[in-house]
C-alpha positions in Angstrom: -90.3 14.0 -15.1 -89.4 10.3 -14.3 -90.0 9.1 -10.6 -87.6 8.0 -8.0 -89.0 4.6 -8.5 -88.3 4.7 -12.2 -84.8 5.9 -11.5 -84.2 3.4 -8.9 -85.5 0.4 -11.4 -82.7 1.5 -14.4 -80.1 1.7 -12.0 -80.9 -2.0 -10.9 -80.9 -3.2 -14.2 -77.8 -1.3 -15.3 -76.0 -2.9 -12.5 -77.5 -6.7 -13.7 -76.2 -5.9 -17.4 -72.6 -5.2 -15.4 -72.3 -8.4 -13.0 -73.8 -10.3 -15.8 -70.8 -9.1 -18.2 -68.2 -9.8 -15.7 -69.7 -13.6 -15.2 -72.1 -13.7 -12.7 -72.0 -12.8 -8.8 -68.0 -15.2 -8.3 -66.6 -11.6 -8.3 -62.5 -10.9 -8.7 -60.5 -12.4 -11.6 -61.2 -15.8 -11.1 -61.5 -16.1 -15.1 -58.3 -13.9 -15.8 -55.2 -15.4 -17.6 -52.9 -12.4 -15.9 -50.5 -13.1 -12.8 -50.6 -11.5 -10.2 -47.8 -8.7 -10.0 -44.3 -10.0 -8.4 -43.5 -9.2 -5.1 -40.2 -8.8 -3.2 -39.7 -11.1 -0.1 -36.3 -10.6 0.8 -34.7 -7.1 -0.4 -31.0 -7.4 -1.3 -28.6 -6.1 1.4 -25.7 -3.5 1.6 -22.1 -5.4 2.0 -18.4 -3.8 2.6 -15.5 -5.3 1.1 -12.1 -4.9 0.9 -10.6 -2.7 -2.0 -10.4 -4.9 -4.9 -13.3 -7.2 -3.7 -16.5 -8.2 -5.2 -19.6 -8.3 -3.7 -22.9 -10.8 -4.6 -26.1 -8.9 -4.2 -28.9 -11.1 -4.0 -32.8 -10.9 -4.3 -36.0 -13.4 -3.5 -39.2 -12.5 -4.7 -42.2 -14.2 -5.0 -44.6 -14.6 -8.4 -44.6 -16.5 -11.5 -42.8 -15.8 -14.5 -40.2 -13.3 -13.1 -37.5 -11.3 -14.9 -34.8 -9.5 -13.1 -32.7 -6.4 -14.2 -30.4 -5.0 -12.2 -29.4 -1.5 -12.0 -26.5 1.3 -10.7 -27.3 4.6 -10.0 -30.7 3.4 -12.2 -28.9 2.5 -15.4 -29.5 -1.2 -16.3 -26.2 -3.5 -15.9 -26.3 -5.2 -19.1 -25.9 -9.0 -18.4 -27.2 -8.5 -15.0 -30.6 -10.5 -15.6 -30.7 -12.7 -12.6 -31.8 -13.0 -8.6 -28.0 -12.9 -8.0 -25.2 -10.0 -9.2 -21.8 -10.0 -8.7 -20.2 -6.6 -9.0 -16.8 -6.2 -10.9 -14.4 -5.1 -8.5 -14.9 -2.3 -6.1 -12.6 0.4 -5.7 -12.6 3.9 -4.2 -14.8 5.6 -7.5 -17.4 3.0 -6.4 -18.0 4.4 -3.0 -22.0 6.5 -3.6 -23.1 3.8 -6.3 -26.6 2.4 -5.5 -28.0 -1.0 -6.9 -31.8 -2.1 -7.2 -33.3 -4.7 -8.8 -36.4 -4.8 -11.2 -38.7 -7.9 -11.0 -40.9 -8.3 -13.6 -43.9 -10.6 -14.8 -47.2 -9.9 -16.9 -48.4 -8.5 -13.8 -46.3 -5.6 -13.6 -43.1 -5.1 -12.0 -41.9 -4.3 -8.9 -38.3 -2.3 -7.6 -36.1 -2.9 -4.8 -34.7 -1.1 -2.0 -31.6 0.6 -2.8 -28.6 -0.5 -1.4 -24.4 0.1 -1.2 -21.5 -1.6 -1.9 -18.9 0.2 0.5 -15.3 -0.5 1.1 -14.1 -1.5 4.8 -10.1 -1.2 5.3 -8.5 -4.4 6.5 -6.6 -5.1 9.9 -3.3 -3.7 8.1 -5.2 -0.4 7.2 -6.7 0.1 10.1 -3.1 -0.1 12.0 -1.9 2.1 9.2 -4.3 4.8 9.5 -4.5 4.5 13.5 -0.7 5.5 13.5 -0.8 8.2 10.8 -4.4 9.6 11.6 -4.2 13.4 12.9 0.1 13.6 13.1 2.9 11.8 11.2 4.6 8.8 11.6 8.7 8.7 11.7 11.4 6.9 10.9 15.3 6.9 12.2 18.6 6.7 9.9 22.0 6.9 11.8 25.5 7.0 11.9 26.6 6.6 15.0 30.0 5.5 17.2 29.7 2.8 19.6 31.7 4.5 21.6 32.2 8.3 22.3 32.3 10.9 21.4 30.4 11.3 18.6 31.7 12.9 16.0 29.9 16.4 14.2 30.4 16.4 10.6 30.8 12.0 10.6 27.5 10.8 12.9 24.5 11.7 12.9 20.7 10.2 14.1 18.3 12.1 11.4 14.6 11.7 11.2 12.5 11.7 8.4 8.3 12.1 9.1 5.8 11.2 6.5 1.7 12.3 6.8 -1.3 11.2 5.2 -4.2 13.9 5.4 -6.9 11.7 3.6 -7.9 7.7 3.7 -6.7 5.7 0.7 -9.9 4.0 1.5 -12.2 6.1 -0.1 -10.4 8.8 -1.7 -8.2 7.0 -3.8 -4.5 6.8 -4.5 -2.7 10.1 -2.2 0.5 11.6 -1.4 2.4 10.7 1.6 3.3 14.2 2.5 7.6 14.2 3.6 9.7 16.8 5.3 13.8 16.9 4.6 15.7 14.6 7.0 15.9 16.7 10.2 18.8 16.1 12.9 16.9 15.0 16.0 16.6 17.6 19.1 18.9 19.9 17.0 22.1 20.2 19.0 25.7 19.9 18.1 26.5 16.8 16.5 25.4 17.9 12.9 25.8 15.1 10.0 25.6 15.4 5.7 22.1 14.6 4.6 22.2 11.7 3.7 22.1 11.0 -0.1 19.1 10.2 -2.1 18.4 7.1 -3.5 18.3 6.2 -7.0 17.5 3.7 -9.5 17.9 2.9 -13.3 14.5 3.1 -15.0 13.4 4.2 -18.3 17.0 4.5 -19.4 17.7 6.6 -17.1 19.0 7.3 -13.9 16.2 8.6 -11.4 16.1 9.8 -7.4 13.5 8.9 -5.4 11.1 11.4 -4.7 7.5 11.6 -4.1 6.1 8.5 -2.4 1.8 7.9 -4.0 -0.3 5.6 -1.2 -3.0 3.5 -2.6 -5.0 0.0 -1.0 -4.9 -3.0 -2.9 -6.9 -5.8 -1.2 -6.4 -6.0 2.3 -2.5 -4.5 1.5 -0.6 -1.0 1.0 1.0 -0.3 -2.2 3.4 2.6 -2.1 4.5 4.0 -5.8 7.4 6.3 -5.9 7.9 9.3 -8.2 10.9 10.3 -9.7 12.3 13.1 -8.2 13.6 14.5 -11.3 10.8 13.4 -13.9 7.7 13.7 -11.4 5.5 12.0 -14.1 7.7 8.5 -13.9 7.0 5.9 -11.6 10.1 4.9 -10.7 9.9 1.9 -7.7 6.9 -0.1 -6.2 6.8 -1.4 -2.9 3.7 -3.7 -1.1 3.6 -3.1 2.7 1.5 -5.7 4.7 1.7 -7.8 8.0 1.2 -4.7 10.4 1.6 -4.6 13.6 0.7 -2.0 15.9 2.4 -1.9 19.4 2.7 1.1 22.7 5.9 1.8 24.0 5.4 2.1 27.8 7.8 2.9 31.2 11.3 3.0 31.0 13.8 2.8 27.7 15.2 -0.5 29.3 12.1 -2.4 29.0 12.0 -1.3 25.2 10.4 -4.3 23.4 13.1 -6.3 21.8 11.9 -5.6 18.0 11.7 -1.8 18.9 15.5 -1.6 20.4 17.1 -4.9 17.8 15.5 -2.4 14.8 17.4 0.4 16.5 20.2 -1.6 17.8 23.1 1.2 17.9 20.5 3.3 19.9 19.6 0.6 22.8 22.9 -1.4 22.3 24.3 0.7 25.6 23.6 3.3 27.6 26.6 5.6 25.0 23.5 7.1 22.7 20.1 6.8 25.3 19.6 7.1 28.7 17.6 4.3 29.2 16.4 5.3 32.4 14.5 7.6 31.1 10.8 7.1 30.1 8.6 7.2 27.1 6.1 9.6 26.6 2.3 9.1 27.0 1.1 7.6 24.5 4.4 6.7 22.6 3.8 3.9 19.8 4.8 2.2 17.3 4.0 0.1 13.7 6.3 -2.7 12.1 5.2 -4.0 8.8 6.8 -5.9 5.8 7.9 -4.1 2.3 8.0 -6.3 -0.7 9.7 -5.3 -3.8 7.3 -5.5 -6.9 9.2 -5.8 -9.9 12.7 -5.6 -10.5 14.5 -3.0 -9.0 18.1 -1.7 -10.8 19.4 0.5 -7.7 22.2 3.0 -8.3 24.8 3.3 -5.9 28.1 5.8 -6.7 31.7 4.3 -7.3 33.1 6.6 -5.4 32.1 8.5 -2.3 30.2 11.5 -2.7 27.0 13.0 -0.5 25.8 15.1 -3.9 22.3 15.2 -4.1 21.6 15.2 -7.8 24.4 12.7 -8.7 25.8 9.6 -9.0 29.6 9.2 -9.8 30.8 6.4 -12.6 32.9 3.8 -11.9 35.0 5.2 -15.1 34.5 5.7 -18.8 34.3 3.5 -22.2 32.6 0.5 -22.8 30.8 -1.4 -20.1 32.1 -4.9 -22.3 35.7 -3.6 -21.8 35.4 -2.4 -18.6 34.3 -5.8 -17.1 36.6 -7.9 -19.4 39.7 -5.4 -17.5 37.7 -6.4 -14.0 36.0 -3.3 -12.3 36.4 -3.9 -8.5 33.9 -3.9 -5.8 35.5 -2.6 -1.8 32.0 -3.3 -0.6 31.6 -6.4 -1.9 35.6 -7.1 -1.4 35.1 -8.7 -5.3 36.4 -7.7 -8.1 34.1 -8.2 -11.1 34.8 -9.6 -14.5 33.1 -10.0 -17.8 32.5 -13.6 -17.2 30.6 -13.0 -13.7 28.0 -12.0 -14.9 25.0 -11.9 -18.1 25.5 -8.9 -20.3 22.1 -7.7 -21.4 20.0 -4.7 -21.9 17.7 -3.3 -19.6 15.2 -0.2 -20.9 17.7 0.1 -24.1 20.5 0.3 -21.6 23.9 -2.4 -22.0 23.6 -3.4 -17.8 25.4 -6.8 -16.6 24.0 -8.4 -13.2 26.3 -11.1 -11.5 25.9 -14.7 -11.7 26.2 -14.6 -7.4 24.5 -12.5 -5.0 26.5 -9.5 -3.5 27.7 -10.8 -0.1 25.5 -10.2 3.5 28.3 -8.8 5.0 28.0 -5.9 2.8 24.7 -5.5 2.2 23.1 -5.9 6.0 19.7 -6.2 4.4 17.5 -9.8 3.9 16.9 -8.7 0.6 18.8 -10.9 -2.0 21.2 -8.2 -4.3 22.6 -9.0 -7.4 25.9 -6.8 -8.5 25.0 -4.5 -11.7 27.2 -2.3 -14.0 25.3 -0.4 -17.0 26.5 2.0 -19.7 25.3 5.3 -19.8 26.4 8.5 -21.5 29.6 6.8 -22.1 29.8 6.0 -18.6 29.8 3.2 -16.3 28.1 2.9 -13.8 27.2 0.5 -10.8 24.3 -1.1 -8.6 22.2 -3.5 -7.4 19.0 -5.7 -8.9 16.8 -6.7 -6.5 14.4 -8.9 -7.7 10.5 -8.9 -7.7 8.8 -10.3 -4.6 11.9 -9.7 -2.5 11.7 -8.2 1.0 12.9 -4.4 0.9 14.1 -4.0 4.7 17.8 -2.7 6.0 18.0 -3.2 9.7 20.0 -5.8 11.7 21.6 -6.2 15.1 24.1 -8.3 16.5 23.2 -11.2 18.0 26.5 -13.1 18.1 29.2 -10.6 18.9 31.2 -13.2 18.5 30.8 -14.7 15.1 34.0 -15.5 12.8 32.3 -13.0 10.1 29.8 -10.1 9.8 27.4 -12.1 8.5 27.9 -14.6 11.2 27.7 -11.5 13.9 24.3 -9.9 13.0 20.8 -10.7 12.3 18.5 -9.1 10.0 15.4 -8.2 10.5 12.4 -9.2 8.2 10.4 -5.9 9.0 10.4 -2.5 9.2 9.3 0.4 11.8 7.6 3.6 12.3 7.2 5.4 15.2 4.7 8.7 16.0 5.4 11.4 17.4 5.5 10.7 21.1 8.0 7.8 20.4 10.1 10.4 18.8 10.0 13.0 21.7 10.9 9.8 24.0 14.3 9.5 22.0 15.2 12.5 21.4 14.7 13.7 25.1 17.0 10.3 26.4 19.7 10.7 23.9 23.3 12.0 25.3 24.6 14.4 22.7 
């Protein structure tokens, strides 16, 4: 049996044979040739951005000989090798992605904190979605006599309402839900719908129908179905510059863009009441539209209120046709070959006028460029309105006493949707 001093005098020279192997009493890793392993002194942070932004993460670490590799959702992002990332642009599918950044040396390596890049809506989508959120927002089309009585069957005031159940934000591109133009508070004065509109697209002629809602930037972009081919995008608008404003006491103190937007409303006291007073809580957006890309409207030659149609302006060739004159009572023109540039437009023979269509028949700011295209063996007639041009069809008069139309009325570079409580307000002061 070996004593305890035996076993006490081996395990004091093992111990000598280990110190002396790792160079004496110094201790640590003073002789070592390996860093130390990196370490992470300021972790990246999470950022919002508008849709269609990009956002620049950034790391510091400390240690020598680093590496970096960034990652989503911990996949490496090939390229992404440095203390700084800029993410491609961020849209809606981007919302749950998480970023983190490997630094590496001979040491070892070391992973940061995870962190988001979220979207934040802009001052236009917030007034937006603050108008829309819970209820619908709604909008006022009329035909109505300056002086009674109104007229069933000839004037009418119809509403239209338009809902939005989930952001754009994060859930991507979504339907503006719409209702059928109603008559507003019901009653007797009862008016034709009015007719859809339609445009030339495709080679075709197509209504309007579903209106899709998407953000771009700090803007809206609205594309519109076609109602008869749901799987063609048919028109493009971007809405921007909102405004969001309360309507508050009595009808006369209406704020002026409110009541010049709805001039033959608040022109008198024939349609409202104006001692009357809005509801609680009664409000109000106005916003621009902006045409993107060019827009071949359809209008009919001849009156109709069809829903599904658009009548020619005759039959034959669109060349012979225009060389015979084709004439215009709206525009109080009559058009000819010359006028104009015969082209093609989506396969389709269309002429546009040299000159834009006249104010005094259009009412809108939007610049509006006569067209006639062949189609079917028709011809038919409309209006280009150009890309980048304002899409907006309200004016009021300002100069009753102007020489012309044009000279009588100013239009209004914006348009106007009101909730429900504004509605109610209207449709309890009006007289018929």
């Amino acid at each position: 049996m070996i004593s305890a001093e035996r076993k006490k005098a081996a395990i004091v020279a093992a111990l000598s044979l280990v110190v002396a192997a790792c160079g004496g009493g110094g201790g640590g890793d003073s002789g070592s040739n390996t860093p130390a392993k990196p370490a992470i002194a300021t972790q990246p942070d999470s950022i919002a951005v508008l849709t269609d932004g990009t956002a620049t993460l950034t790391v510091a670490a400390t240690g020598t000989g680093l590496s970096y590799q960034w990652q989503k959702n911990g996949a490496d992002i090939v390229g992404a090798t440095s203390a700084s990332y800029q993410t491609p642009a961020i849209t809606f599918v981007d919302q749950d992605n998480l970023y983190t950044v490997v630094v590496t040396n001979a040491g070892g390596k070391v992973t940061s904190v995870p962190v988001m890049v979220t979207l934040k809506p802009s001052p236009n989508q917030k007034a937006f979605e603050d108008l829309y959120k819970g209820s619908s927002s709604y909008k006022l089309t009329w035909n109505l006599s300056p002086t009674p009585p109104q007229v069933s069957g000839t004037n009418y005031l119809f509403y239209d309402d338009e809902g939005l159940h989930v952001s754009p934000l994060t859930k991507g591109p979504q339907i503006l839900s719409q209702s059928p133009k109603s008559s507003l508070g019901g009653g007797s004065l009862i008016g034709p719908d009015p007719k859809g509109r339609a445009v030339l697209k495709n080679g075709g002629i197509h209504f309007l129908g579903t209106e899709i809602l998407s953000y771009v930037g700090g803007d809206l972009r609205v594309d519109t179905r076609s109602r008869n081919n749901p799987g063609v995008i048919v028109a493009t608008e971007i809405r921007s510059n909102y405004e969001a404003a309360t309507l508050t006491g009595g009808l006369a103190a209406t704020p002026d863009d409110f009541a010049h937007f709805h001039y033959p409303l608040f022109a008198g006291t024939v349609i409202l009441d104006t001692s009357r007073t809005y509801v609680a809580g009664a409000a109000y957006i106005k916003y621009t539209r902006t045409n993107k890309g060019d827009r071949y409207n359809v209008f009919d030659c001849f009156a109709s209120v069809s829903a599904d149609t658009m009548l020619p302006c005759g039959s034959g060739s669109l060349g012979d046709l225009l060389t015979a004159g084709i004439s215009s009572g709206s525009d109080g023109t009559t058009y000819f070959l010359a006028d104009g540039v015969l082209g093609t437009v989506d396969g389709r023979p269309v002429w546009v006028a040299n000159k834009p269509r006249p104010v005094s028949a259009t009412l809108n700011s939007a610049v509006q460029y006569r067209i006639y295209f062949e189609l079917n063996g028709n011809v038919y007639t409309g209006a280009l309105v150009k890309d980048g041009e304002a899409l907006v069809g309200s004016s009021y008069v300002s100069n009753p006493n102007g020489a012309t139309p044009a000279d009588r009325i100013t239009l209004l570079p914006f348009d106007i949707r009101m909730n429900k409580a504004a509605l109610d307000s209207i449709a309890t002061a009006k007289k018929f």
